[in-house]
N, C-alpha and C positions, 0 to 999 in steps of 0.2 A: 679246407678250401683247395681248389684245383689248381693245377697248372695255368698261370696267367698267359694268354694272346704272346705278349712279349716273350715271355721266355722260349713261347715257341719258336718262333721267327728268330731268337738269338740262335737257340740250338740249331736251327737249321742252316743259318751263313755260319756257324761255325767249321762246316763239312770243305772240307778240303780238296781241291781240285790239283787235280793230277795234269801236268805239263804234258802236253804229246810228245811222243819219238821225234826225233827229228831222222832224217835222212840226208844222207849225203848222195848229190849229185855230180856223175862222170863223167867225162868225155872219153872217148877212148880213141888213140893213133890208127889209122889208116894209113895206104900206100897212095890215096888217089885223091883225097878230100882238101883242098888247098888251104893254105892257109889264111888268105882273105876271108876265106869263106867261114871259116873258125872260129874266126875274130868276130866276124857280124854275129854270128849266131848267139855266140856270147854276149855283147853288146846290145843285141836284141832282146832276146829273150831273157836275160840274165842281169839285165840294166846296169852293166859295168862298165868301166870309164875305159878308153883304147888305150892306157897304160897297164891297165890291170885284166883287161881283156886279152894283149899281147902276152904278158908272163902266163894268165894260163894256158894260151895255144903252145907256148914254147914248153911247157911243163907235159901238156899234151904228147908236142913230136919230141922232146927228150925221154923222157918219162914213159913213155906207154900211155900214160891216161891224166888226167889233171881233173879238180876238184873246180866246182862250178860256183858252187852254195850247199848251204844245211839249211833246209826246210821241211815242218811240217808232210807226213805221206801224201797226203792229198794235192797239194802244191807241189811236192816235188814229181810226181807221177804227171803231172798237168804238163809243167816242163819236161820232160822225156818226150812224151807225146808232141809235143811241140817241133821239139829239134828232131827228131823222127819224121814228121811232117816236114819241116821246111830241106832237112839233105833229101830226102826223096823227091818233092817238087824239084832240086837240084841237081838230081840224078848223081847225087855222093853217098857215097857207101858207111858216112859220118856214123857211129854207132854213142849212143848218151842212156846211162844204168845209173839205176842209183842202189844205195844200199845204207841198213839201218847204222846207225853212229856207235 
């Protein structure tokens, strides 16, 4: 006798799915980009609370650059775009990279 219906359909939710990359998202320090403006962005885009949005503007202007989130490429590339987007309509020179974890 053949291979029964069932065991096909076993063997095949047996297959194992692989977790996507994540990425890690940047902000990066400028001379010109204020830091209100830093703060929203983040809090916007980023859905983080203005406590946690403040340490990473300040991780920002300490630091050279401060970490946003780890997300999925395609969500994180979404965000780039975004913030790229909104310091431009702002005419801030804000630069946001992300790079694999």
């Amino acid at each position: 006798m053949g291979i029964s219906r069932d065991t096909e359909i076993e063997n095949k939710s047996r297959t194992e799915l692989k977790e996507p990359s994540l990425y890690r998202v940047l902000l990066l320090n400028d001379h010109y980009t204020t830091m209100d403006f830093v703060v929203e962005v983040i809090r916007t885009v980023f859905h983080k609370t203005a406590a946690e949005a403040t340490k990473i503007m300040l991780d920002v202007h300490r630091k050279g650059r401060g970490v946003v989130g780890l997300y999925p490429y395609d969500i994180a590339k979404t965000k780039v775009i975004k913030v790229e987007k909104l310091a431009q309509d702002a005419e801030f020179p804000l630069e946001c990279t992300m790079e694999e974890e």
